[in-house]
GUDOKE-536639 format. One record per atom (N, C-alpha, C): residue number from 1; residue in one letter; atom name; x, y, z. Coordinates in Angstrom, 1 decimal. Example, Ala and Ser with C-alpha at 12.3 -4.5 7.8 and 13.67 -1.06 7.14 Angstrom:
<pts>
PT | n | res | atom | xx | yy | zz
PT | 1 | a | N | 13.2 | -5.7 | 7.8
PT | 1 | a | CA | 12.3 | -4.5 | 7.8
PT | 1 | a | C | 13.2 | -3.3 | 7.8
PT | 2 | s | N | 12.8 | -2.2 | 7.1
PT | 2 | s | CA | 13.7 | -1.1 | 7.1
PT | 2 | s | C | 12.9 | 0.0 | 7.9
</pts>
This chain:
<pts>
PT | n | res | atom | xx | yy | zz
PT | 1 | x | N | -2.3 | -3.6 | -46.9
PT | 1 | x | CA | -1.6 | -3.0 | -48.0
PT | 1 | x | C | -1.7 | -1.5 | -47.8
PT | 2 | x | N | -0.5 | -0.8 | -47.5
PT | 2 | x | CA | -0.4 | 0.6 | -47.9
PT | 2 | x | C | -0.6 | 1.3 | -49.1
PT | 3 | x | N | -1.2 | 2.4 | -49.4
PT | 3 | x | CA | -1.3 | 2.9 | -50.9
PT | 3 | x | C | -0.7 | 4.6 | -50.5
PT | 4 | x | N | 0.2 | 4.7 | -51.0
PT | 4 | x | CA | 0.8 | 6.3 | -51.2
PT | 4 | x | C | 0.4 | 7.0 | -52.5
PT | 5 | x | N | 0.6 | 6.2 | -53.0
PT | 5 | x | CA | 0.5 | 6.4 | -55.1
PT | 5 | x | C | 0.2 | 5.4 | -55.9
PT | 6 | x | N | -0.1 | 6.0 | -56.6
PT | 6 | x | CA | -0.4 | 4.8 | -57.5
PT | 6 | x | C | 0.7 | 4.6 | -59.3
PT | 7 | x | N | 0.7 | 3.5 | -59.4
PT | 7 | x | CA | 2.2 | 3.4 | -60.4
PT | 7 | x | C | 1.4 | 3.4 | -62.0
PT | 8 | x | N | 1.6 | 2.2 | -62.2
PT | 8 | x | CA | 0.7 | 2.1 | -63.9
PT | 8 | x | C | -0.2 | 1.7 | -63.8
PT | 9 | x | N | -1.1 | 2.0 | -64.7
PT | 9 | x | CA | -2.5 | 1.8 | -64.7
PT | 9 | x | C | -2.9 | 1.4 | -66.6
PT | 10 | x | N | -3.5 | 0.0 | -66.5
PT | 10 | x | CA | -3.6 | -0.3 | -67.6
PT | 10 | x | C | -5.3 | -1.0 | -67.7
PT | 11 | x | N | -5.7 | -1.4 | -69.1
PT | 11 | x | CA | -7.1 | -1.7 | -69.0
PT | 11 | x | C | -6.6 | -2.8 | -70.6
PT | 12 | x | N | -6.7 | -4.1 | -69.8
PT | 12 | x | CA | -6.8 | -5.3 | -70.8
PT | 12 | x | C | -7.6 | -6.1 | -70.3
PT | 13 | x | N | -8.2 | -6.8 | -71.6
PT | 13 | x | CA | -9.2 | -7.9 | -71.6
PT | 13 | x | C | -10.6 | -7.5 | -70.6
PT | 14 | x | N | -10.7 | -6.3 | -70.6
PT | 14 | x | CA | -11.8 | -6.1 | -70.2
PT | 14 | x | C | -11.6 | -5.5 | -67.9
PT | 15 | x | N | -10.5 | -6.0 | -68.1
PT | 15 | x | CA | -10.1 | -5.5 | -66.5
PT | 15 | x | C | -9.1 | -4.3 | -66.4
PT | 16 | x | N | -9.4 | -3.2 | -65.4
PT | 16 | x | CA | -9.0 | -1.8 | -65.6
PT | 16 | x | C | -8.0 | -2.4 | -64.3
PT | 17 | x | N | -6.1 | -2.4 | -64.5
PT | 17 | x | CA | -5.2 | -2.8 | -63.4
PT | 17 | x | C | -4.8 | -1.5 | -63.1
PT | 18 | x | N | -4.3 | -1.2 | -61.8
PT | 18 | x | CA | -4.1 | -0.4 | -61.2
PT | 18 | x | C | -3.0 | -0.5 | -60.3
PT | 19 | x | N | -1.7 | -0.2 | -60.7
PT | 19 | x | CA | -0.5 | -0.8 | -59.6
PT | 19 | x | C | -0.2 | 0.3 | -58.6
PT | 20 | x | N | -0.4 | -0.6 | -57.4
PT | 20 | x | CA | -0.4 | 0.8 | -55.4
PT | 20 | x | C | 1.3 | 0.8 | -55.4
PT | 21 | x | N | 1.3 | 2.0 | -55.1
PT | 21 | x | CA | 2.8 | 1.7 | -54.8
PT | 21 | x | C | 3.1 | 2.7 | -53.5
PT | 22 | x | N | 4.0 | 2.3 | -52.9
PT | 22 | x | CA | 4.4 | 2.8 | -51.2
PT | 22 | x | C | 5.9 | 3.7 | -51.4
PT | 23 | x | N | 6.3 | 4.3 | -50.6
PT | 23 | x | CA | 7.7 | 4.8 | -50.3
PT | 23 | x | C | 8.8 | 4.0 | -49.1
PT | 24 | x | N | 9.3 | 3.2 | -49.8
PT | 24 | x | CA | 10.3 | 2.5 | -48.3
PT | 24 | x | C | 11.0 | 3.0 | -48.2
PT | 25 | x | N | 11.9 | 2.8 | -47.3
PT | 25 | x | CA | 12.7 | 3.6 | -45.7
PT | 25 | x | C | 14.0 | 4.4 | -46.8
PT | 26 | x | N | 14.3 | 4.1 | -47.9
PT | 26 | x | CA | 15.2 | 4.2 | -48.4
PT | 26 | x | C | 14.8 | 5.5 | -49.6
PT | 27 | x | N | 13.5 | 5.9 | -49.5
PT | 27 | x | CA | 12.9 | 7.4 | -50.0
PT | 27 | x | C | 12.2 | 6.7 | -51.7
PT | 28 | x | N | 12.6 | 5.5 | -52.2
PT | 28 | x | CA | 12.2 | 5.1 | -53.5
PT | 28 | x | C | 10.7 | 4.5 | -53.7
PT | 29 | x | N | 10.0 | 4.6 | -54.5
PT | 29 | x | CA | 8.8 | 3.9 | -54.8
PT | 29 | x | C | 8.9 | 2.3 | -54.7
PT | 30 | x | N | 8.0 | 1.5 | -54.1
PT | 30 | x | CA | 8.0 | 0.5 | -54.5
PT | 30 | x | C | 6.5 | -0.2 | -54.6
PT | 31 | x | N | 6.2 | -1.2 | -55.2
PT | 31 | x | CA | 4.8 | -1.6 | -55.7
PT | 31 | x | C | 4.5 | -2.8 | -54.3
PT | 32 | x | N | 3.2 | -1.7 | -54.1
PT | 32 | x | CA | 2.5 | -2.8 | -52.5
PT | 32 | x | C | 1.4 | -4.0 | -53.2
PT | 33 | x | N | 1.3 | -3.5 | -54.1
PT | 33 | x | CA | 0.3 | -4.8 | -55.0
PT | 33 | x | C | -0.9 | -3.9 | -56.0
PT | 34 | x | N | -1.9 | -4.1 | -56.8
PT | 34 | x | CA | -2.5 | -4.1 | -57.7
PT | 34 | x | C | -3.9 | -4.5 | -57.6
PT | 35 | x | N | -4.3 | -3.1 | -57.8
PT | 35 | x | CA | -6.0 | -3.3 | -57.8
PT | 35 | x | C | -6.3 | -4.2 | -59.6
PT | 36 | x | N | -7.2 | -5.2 | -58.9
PT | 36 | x | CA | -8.3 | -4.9 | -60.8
PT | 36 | x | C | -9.7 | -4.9 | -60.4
PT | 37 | x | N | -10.2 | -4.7 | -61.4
PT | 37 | x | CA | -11.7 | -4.0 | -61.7
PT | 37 | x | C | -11.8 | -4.1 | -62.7
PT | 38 | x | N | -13.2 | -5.2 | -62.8
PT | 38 | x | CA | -13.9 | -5.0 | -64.3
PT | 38 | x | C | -14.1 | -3.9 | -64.8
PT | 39 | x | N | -13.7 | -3.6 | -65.8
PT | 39 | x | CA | -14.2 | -3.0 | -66.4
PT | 39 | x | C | -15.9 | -1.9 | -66.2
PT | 40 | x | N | -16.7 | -2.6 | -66.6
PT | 40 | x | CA | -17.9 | -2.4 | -66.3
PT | 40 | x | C | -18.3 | -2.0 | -65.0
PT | 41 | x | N | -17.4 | -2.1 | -63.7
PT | 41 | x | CA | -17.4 | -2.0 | -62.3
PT | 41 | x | C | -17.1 | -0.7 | -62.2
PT | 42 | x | N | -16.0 | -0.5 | -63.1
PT | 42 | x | CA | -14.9 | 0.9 | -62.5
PT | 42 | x | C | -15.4 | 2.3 | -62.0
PT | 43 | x | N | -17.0 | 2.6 | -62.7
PT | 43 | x | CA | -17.5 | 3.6 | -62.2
PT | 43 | x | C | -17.9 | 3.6 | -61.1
PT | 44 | x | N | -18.6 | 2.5 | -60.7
PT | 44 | x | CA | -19.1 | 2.1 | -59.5
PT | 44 | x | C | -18.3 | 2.0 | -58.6
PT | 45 | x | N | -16.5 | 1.8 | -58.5
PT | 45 | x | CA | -16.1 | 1.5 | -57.6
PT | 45 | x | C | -15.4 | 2.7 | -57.4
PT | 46 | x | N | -15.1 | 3.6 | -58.2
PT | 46 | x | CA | -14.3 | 4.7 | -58.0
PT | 46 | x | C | -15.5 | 6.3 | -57.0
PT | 47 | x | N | -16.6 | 5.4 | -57.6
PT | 47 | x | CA | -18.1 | 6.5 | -56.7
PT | 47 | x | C | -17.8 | 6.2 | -55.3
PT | 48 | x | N | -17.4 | 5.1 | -55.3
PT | 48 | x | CA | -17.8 | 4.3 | -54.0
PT | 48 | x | C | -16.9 | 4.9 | -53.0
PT | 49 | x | N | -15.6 | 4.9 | -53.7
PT | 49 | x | CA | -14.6 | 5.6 | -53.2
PT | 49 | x | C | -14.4 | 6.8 | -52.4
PT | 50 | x | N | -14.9 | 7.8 | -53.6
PT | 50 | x | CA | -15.4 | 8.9 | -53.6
PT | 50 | x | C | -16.3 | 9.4 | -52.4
PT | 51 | x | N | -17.4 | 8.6 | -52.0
PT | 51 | x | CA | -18.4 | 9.2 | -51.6
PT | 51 | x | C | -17.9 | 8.6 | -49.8
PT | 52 | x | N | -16.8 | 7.4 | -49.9
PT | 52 | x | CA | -16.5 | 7.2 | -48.3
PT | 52 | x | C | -15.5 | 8.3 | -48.2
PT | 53 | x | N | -14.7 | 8.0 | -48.8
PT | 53 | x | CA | -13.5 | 9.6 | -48.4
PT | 53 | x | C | -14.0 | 10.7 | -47.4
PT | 54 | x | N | -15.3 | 11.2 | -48.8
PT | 54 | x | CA | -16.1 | 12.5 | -48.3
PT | 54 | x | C | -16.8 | 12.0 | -47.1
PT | 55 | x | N | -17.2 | 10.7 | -46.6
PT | 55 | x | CA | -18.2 | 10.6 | -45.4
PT | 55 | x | C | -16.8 | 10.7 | -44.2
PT | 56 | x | N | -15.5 | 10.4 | -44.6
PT | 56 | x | CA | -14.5 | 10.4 | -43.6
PT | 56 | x | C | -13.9 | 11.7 | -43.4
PT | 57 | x | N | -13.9 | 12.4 | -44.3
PT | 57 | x | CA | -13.5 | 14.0 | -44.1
PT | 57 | x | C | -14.8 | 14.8 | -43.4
PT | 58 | x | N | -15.7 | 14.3 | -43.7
PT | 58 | x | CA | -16.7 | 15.1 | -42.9
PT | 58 | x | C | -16.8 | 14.8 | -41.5
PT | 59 | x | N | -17.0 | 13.3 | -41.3
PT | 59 | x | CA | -16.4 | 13.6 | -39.9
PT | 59 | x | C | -15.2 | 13.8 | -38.9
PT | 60 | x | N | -14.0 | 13.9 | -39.9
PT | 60 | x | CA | -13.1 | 14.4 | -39.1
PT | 60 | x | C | -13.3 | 16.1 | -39.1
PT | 61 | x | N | -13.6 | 16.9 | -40.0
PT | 61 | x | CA | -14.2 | 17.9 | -39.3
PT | 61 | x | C | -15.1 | 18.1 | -38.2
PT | 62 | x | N | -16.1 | 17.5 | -38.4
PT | 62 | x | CA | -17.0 | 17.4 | -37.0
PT | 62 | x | C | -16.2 | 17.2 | -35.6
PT | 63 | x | N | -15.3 | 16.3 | -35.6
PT | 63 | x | CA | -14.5 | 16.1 | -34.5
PT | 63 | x | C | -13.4 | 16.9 | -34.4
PT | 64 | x | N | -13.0 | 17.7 | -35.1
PT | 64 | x | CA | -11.6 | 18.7 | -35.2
PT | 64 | x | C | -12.2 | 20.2 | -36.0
PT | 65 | x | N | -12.9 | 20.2 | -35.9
PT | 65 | x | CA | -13.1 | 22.0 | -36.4
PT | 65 | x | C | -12.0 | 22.7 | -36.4
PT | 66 | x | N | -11.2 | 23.2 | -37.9
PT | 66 | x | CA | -10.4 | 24.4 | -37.8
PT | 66 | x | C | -10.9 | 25.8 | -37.2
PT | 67 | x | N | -9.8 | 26.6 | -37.3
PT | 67 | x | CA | -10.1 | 27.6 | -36.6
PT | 67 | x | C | -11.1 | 28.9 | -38.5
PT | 68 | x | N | -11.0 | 27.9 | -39.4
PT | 68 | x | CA | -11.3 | 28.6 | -40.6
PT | 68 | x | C | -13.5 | 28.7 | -40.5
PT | 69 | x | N | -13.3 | 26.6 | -39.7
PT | 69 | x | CA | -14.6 | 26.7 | -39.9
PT | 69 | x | C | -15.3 | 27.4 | -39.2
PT | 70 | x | N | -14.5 | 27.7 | -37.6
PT | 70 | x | CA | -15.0 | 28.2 | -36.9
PT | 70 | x | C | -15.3 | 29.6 | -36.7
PT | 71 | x | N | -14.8 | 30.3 | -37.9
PT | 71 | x | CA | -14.7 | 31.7 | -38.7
PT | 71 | x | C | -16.3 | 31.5 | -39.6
PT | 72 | x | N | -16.7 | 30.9 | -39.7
PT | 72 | x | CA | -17.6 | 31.1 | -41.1
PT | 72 | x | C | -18.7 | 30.6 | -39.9
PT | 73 | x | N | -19.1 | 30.0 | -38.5
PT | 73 | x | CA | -20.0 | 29.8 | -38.1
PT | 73 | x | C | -20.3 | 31.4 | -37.0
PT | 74 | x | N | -18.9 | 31.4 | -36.7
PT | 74 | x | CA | -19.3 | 32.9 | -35.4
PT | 74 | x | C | -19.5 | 34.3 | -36.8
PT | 75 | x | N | -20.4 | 34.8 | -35.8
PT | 75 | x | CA | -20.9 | 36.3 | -37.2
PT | 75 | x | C | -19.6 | 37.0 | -36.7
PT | 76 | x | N | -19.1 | 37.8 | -37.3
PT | 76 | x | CA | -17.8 | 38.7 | -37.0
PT | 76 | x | C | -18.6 | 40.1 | -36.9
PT | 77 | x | N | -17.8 | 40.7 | -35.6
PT | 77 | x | CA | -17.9 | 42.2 | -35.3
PT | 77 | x | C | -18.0 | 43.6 | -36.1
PT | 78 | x | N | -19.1 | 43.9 | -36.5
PT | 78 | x | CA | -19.5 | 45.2 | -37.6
PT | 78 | x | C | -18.4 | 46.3 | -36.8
PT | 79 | x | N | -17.5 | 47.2 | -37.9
PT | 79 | x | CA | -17.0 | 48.3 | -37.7
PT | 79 | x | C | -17.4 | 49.3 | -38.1
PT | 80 | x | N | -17.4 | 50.3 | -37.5
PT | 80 | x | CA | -17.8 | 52.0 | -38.2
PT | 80 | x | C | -16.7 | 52.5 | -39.1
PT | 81 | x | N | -16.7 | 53.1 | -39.9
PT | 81 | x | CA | -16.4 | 53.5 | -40.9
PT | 81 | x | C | -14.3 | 54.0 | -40.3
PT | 82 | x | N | -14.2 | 54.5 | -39.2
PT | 82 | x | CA | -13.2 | 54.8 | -38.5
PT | 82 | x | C | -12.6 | 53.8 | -37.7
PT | 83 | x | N | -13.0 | 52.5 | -38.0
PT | 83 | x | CA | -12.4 | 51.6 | -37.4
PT | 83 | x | C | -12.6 | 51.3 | -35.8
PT | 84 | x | N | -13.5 | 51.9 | -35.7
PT | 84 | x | CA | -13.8 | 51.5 | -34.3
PT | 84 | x | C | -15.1 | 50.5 | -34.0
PT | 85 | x | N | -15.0 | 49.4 | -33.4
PT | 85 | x | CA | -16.1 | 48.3 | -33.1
PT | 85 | x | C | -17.7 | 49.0 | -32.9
PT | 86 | x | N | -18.5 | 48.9 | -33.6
PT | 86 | x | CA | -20.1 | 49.2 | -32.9
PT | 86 | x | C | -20.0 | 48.5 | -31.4
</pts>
């Protein structure tokens, strides 16, 4: 199942539903299917979430360093007051 967005999100009888919805070829939303979660779960599963995301963005940094990160690890070149490099 693809998830682009997500459509309505409702919480009955104790289960928090959550409808995935995709973009087909034709540019409109359409619904790829529907998370539920107890209730009592939903914290736990939305941490869960949360906390892989960030273990997957961190290693795509590790493997692709922008040129931003790689600004903040090299020290940059002190100037004198006239603009010219020490």
């Amino acid at each position: 199942m693809i998830i682009e967005g997500l459509g309505k999100v409702s919480f009955v009888n104790g289960i928090f539903k959550v409808q995935t919805v995709a973009i087909n070829a034709s540019g409109d939303p359409v619904e790829t299917g529907q998370l539920e979660i107890p209730g009592i779960r939903v914290g736990d599963v939305i941490n869960a979430l949360t906390q892989a995301a960030q273990g997957i963005e961190e290693k795509l940094k590790e493997n692709n360093p922008t040129s931003t990160d790689k600004e903040k690890k090299e020290p940059k070149e002190k100037t004198k007051k006239n603009g010219k490099k020490k």
